[in-house]
C-alpha positions as YAML, in Angstrom:
chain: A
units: angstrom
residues:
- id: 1
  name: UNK
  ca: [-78.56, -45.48, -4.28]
- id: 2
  name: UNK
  ca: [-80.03, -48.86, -3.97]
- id: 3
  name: UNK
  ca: [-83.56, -49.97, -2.36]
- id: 4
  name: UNK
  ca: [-86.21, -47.69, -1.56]
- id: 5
  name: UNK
  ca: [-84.90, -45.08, 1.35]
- id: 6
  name: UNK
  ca: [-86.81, -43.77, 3.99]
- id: 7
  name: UNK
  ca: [-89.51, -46.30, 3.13]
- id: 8
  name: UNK
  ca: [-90.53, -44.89, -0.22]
- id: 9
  name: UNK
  ca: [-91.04, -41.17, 1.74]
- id: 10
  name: UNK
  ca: [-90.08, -37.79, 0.78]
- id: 11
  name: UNK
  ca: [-88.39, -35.11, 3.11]
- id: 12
  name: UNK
  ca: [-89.87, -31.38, 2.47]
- id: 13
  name: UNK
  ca: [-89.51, -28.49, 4.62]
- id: 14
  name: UNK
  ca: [-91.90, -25.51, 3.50]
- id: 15
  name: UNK
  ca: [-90.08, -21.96, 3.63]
- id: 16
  name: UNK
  ca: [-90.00, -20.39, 7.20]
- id: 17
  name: UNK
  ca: [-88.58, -16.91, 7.01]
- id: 18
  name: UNK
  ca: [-85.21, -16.44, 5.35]
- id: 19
  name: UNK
  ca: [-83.76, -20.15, 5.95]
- id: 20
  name: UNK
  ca: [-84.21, -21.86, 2.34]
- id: 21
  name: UNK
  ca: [-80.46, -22.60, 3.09]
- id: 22
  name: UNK
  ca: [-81.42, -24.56, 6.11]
- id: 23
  name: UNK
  ca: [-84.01, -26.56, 3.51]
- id: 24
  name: UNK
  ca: [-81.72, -27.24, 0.72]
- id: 25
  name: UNK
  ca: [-79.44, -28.64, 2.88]
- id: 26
  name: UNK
  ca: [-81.85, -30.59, 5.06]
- id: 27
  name: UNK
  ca: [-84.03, -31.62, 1.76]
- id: 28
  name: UNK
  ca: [-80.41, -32.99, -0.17]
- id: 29
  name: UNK
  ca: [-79.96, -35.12, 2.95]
- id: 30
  name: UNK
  ca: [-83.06, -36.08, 2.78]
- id: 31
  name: UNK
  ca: [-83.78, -35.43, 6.65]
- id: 32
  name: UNK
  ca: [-83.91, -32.75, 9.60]
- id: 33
  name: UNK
  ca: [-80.52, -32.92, 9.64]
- id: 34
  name: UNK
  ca: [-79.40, -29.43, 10.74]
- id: 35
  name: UNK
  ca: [-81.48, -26.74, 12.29]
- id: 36
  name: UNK
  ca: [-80.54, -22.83, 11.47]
- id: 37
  name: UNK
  ca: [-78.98, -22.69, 14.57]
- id: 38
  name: UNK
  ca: [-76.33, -25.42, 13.20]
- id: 39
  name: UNK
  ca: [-75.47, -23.43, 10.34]
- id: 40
  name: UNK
  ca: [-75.28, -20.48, 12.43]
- id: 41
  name: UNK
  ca: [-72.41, -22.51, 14.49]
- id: 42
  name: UNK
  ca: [-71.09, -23.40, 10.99]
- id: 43
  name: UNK
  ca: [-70.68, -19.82, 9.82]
- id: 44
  name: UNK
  ca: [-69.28, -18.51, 13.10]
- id: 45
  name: UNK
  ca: [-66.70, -20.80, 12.47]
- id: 46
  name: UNK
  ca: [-65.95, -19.75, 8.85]
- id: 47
  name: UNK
  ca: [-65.94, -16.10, 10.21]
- id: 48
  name: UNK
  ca: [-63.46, -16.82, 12.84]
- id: 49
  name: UNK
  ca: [-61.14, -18.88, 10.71]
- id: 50
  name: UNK
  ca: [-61.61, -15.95, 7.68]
- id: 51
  name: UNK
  ca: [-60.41, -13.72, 10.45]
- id: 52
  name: UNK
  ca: [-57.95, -15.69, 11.40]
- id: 53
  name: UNK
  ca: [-56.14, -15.93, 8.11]
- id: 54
  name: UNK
  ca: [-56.88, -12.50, 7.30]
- id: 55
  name: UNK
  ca: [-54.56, -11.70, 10.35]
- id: 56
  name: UNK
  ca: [-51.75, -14.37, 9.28]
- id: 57
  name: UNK
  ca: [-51.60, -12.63, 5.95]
- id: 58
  name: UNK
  ca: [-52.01, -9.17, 7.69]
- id: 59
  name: UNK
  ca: [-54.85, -6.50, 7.40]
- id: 60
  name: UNK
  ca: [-54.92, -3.43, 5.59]
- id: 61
  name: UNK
  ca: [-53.27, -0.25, 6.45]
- id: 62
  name: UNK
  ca: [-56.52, 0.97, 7.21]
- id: 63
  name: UNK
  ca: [-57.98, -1.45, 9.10]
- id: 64
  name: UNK
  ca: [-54.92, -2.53, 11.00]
- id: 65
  name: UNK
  ca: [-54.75, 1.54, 12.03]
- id: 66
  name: UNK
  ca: [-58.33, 1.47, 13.65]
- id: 67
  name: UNK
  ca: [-59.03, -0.40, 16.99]
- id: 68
  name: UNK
  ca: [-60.19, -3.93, 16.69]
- id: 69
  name: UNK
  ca: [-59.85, -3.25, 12.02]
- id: 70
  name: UNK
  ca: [-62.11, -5.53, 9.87]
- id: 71
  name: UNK
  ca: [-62.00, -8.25, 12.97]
- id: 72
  name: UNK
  ca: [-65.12, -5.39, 14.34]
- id: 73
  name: UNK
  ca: [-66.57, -6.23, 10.58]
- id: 74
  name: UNK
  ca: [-70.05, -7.97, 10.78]
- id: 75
  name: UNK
  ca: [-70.49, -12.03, 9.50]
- id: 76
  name: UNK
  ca: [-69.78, -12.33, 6.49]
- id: 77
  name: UNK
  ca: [-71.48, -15.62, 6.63]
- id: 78
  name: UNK
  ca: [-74.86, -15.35, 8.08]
- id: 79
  name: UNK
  ca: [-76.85, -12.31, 9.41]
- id: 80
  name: UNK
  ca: [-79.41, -11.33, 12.15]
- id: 81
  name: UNK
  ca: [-82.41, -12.18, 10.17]
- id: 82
  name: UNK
  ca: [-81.34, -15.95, 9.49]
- id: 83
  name: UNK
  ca: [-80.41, -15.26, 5.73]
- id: 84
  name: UNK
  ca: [-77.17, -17.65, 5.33]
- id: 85
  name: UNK
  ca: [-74.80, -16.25, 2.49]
- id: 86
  name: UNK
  ca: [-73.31, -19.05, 0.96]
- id: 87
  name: UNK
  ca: [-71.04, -17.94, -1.47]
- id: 88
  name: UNK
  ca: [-69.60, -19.99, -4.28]
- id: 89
  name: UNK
  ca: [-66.48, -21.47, -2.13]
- id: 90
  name: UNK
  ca: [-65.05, -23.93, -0.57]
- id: 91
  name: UNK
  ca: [-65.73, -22.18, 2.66]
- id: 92
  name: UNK
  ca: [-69.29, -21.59, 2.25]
- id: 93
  name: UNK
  ca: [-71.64, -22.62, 5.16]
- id: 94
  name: UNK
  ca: [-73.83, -24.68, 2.92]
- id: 95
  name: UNK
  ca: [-70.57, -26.87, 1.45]
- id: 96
  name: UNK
  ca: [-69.45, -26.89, 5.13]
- id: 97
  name: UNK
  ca: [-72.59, -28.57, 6.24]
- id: 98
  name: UNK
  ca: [-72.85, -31.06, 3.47]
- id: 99
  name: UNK
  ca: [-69.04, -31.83, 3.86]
- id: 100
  name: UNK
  ca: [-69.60, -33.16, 7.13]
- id: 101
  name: UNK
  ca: [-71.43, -36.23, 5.14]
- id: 102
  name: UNK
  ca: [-69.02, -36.52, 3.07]
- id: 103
  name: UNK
  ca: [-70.77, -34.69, 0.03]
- id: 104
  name: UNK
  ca: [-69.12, -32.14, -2.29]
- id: 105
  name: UNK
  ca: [-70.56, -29.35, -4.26]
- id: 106
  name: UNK
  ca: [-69.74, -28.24, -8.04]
- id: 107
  name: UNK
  ca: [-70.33, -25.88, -10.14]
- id: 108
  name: UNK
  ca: [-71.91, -27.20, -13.45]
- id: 109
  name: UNK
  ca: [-69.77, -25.22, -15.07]
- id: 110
  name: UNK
  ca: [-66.61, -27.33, -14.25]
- id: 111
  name: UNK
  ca: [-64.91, -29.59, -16.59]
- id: 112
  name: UNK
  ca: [-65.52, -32.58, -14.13]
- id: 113
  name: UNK
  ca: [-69.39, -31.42, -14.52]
- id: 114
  name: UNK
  ca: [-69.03, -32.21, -18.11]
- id: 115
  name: UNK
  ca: [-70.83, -35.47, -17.63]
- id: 116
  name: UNK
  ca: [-73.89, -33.76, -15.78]
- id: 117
  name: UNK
  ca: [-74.12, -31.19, -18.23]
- id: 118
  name: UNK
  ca: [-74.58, -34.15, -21.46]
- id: 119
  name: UNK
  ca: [-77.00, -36.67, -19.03]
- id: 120
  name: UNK
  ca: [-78.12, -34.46, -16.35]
- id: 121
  name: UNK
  ca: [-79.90, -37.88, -15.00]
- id: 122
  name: UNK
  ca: [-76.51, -39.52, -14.28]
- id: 123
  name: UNK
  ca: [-76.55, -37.39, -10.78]
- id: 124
  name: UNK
  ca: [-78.62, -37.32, -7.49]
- id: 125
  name: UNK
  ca: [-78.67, -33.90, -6.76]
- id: 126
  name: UNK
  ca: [-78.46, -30.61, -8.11]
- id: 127
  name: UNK
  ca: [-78.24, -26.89, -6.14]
- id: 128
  name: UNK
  ca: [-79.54, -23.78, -7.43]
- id: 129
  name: UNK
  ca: [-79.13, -20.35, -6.47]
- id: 130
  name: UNK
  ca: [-80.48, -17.15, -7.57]
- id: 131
  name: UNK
  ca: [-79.97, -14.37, -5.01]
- id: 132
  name: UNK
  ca: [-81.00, -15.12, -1.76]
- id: 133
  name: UNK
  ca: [-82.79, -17.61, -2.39]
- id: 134
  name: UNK
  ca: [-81.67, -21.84, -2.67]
- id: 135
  name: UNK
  ca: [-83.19, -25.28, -3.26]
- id: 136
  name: UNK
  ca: [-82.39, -28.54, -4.52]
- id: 137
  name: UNK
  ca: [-83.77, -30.81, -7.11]
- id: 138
  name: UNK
  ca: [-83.09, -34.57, -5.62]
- id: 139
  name: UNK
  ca: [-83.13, -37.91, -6.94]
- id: 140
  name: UNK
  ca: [-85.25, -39.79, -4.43]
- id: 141
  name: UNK
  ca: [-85.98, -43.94, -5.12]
- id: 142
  name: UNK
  ca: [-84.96, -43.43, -8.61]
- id: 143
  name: UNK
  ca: [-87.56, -40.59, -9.00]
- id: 144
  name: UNK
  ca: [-86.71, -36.76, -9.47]
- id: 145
  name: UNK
  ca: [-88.31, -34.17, -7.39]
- id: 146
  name: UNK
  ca: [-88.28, -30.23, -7.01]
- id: 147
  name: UNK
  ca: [-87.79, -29.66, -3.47]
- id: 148
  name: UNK
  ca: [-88.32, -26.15, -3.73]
- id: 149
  name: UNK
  ca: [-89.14, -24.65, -0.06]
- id: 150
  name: UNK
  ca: [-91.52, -21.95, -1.85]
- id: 151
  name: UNK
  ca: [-93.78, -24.95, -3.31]
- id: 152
  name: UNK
  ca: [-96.04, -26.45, -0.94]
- id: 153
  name: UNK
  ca: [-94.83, -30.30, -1.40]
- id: 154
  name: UNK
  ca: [-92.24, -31.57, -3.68]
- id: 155
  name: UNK
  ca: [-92.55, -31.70, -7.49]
- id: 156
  name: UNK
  ca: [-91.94, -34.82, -9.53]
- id: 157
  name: UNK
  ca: [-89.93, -34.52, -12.90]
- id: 158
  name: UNK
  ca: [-89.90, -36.90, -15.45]
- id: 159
  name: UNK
  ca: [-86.17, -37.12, -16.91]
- id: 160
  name: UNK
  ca: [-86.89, -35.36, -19.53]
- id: 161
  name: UNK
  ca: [-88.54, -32.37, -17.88]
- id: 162
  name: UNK
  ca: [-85.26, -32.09, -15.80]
- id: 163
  name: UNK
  ca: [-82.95, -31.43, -18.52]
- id: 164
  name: UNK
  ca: [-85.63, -28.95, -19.61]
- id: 165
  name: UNK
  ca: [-85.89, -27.12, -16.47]
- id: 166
  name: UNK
  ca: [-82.54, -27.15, -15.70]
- id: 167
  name: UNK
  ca: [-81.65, -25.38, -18.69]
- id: 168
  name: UNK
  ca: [-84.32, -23.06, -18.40]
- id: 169
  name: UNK
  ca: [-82.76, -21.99, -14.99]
- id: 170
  name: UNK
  ca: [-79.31, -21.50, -16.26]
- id: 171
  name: UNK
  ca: [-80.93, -19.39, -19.14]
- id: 172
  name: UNK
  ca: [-82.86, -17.18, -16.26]
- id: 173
  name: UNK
  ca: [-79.41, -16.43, -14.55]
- id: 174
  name: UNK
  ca: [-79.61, -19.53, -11.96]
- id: 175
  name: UNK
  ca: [-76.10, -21.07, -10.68]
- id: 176
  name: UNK
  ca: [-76.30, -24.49, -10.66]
- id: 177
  name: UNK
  ca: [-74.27, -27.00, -8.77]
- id: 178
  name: UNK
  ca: [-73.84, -30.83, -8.55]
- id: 179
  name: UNK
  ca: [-73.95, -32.47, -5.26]
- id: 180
  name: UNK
  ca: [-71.74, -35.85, -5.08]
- id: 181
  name: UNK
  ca: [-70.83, -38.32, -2.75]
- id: 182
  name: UNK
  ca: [-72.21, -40.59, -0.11]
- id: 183
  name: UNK
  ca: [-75.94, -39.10, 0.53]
- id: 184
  name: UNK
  ca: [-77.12, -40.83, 3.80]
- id: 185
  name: UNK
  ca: [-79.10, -43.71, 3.04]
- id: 186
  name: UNK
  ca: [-81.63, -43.39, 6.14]
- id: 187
  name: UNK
  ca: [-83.17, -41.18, 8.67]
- id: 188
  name: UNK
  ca: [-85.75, -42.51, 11.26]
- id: 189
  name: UNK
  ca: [-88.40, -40.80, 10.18]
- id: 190
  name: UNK
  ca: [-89.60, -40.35, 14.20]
- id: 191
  name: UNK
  ca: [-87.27, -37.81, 14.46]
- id: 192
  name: UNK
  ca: [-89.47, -35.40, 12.44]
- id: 193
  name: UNK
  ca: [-91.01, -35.16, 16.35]
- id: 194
  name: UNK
  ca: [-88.18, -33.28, 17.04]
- id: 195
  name: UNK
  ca: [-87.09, -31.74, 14.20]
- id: 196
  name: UNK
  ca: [-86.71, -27.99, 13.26]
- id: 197
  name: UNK
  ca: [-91.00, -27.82, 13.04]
- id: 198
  name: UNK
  ca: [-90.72, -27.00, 8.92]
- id: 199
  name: UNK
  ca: [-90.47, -30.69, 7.46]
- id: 200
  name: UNK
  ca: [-92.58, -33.17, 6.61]
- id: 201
  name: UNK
  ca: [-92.67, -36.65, 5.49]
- id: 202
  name: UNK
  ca: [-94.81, -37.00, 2.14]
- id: 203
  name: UNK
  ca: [-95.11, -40.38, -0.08]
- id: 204
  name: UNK
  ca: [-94.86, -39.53, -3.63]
- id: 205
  name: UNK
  ca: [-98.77, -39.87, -3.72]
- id: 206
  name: UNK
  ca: [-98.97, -37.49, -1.38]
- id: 207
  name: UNK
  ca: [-97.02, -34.93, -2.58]
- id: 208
  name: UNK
  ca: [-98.73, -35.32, -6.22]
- id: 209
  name: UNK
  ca: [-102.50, -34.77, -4.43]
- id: 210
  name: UNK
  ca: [-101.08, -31.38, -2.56]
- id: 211
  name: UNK
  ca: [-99.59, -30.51, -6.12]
- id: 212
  name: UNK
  ca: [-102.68, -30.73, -7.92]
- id: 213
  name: UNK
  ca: [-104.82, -29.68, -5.51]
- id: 214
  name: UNK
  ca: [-103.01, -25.98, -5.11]
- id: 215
  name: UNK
  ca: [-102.78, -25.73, -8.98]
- id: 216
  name: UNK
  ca: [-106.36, -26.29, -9.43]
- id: 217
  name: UNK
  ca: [-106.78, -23.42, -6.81]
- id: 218
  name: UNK
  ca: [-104.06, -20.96, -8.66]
- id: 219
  name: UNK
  ca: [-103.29, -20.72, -11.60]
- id: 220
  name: UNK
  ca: [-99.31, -21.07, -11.19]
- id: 221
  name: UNK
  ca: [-97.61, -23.85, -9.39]
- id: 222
  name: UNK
  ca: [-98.11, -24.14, -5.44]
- id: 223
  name: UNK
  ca: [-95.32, -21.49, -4.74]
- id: 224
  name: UNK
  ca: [-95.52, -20.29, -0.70]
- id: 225
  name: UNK
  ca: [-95.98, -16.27, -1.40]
- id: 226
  name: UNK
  ca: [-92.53, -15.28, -0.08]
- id: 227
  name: UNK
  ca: [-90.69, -12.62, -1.58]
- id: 228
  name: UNK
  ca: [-91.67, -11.38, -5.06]
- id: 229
  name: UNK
  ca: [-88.25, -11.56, -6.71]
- id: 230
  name: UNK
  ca: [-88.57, -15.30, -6.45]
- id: 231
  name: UNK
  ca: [-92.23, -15.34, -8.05]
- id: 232
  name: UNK
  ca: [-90.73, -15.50, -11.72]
- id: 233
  name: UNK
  ca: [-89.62, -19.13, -11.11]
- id: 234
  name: UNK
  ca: [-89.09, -20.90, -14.39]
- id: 235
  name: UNK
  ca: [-91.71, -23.58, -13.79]
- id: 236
  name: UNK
  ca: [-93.96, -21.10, -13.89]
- id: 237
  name: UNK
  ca: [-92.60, -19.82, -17.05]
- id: 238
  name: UNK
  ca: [-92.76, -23.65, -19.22]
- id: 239
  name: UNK
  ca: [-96.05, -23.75, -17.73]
- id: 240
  name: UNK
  ca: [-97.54, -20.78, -19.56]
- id: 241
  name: UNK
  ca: [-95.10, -21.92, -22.77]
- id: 242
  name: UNK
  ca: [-96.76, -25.11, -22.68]
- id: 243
  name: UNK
  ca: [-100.36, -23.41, -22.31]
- id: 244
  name: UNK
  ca: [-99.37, -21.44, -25.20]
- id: 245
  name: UNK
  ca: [-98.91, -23.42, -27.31]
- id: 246
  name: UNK
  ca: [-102.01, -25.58, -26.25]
- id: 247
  name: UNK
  ca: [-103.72, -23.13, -27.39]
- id: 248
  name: UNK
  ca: [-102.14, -22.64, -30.49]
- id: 249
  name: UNK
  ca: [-102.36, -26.01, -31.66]
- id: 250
  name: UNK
  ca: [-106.48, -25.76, -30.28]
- id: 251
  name: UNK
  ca: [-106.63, -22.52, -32.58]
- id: 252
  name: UNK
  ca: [-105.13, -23.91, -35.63]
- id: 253
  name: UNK
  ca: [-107.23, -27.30, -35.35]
- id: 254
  name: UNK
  ca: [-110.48, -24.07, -35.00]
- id: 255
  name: UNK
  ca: [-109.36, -22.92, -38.26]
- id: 256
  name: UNK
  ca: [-108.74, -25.87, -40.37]
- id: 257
  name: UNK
  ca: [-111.45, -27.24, -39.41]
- id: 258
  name: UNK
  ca: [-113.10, -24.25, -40.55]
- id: 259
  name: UNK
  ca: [-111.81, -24.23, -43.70]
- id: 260
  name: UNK
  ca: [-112.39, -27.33, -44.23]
- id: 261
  name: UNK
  ca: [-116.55, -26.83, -43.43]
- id: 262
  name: UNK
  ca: [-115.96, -23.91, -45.68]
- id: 263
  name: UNK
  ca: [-115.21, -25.72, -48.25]
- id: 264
  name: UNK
  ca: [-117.79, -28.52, -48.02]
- id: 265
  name: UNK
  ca: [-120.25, -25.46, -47.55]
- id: 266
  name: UNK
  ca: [-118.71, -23.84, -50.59]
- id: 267
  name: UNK
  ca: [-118.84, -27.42, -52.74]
- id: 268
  name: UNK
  ca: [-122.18, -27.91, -52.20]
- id: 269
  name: UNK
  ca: [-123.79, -24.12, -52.98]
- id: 270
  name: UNK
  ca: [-121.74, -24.89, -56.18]
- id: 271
  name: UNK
  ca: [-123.68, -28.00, -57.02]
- id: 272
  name: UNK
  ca: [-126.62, -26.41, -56.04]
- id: 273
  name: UNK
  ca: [-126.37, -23.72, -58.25]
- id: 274
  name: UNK
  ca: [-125.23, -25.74, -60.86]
- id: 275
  name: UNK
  ca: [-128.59, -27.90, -60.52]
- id: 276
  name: UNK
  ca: [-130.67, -24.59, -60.76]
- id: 277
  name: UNK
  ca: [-128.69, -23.43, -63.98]
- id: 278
  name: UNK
  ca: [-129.82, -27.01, -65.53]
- id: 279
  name: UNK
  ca: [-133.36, -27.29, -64.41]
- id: 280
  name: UNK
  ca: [-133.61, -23.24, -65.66]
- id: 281
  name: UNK
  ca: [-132.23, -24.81, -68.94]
...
């Protein structure tokens, strides 16, 4: 990915309801391009072609016995509220949509992932998934971000970090996938006007003054307050690891140092008693 894209800006769009799908896919792209109403289309599709091989390879007793069988079935793909259940398939609405730009999604876990697994810095993008909730952690101008739709702005990694926090996911029960292929390299950035109302355009100095503004007003990272089984986000987790052991290192630098006054103390109550014991002699 050559040359600065977008003109050095970031793409973020800031969880609204249930659509963190919609994000992820919008934020690995980089752009507003697809609206929940798009991946709506997108799953309707899947359902109807499920359907439609479900018939070919014929239904079960059961369902073939009652009127209209598991074709009466609800989505499997996407639901009322908005919340877009992309499964780990080919099929799955979130794959669909980045397929149309010619990007494919892995599991980590593959043997063609092996690469990833070694260097995770070698990619551009990475999925995760933990329930019902997705984001993406992008490669933008040579720079890694967390484009988490909880957080209010993206996060910037150092390479390091990454490896680090991508672990740390996997260890929390995260699926993690690698996102390959021809990412787009531009999109106007006037057509935020009429985007899906959720993203924003950021520069990178931007999106570190929103950062550190919200952590200096809570204590954990900048997390939208949106569903509580996502508030144990592993970010949050190194965070307090690393304040541990801040204060573990400030604790034992407390005590030696008290020792060490201790024993300056100590020395010279010595030498001052040994003066008395002379001038006594």
């Amino acid at each position: 990915m050559d040359g600065a894209s977008n003109g050095g800006m970031l793409y973020h769009e800031v969880q609204e309801s249930k659509l963190c799908a919609v994000h992820c896919v919008n934020t690995v792209l980089q752009g507003p391009f697809f609206s929940e109403v798009d991946l709506a289309a997108l799953a309707s599709d899947l359902d109807s072609k499920e359907r439609q091989v479900m018939l070919q390879g014929g239904a079960t007793t059961a369902a073939a016995s009652s009127p209209g069988g598991f074709l009466s079935e609800d989505s499997h793909n996407v639901s009322l509220g908005g919340d877009f259940s992309i499964q780990e398939k080919a099929s799955s609405v979130l794959q669909k949509a980045l397929e149309v730009w010619d990007l494919q999604v892995i599991s980590v876990d593959s043997p063609v992932a092996e690469p990833a697994q070694i260097d995770p810095e070698l990619e551009n993008a990475f999925i995760c998934h933990l329930h019902d909730h997705w984001f993406c952690i992008r490669k933008v101008n040579g720079e890694w971000y967390n484009f988490d739709s909880l957080y209010a702005a993206p996060q910037h990694f150092s390479k390091f970090y990454l490896s680090a926090y991508l672990d740390s996911l996997k260890g929390s029960g995260w699926s993690i996938f690698l996102v390959r292929g021809n990412f787009p390299k531009e999109c106007p950035i006037s057509s935020s006007e009429s985007s899906n109302g959720y993203g924003q355009w950021l520069s990178p100095e931007d999106a570190e003054r929103i950062t550190k503004s919200c952590n200096s007003v809570q204590a954990s990272p900048q997390r939208v307050n949106w569903g509580e089984q996502h508030s144990d986000q592993p970010l949050s987790l190194l965070s307090e690891m690393e304040d541990e052991d801040l204060k573990a290192a400030i604790a034992a630098s407390l005590m030696d140092s008290s020792l060490a006054t201790a024993k300056v103390e100590g020395s010279t109550t010595e030498s001052e008693d040994q003066d008395n014991t002379e001038k006594s002699a």
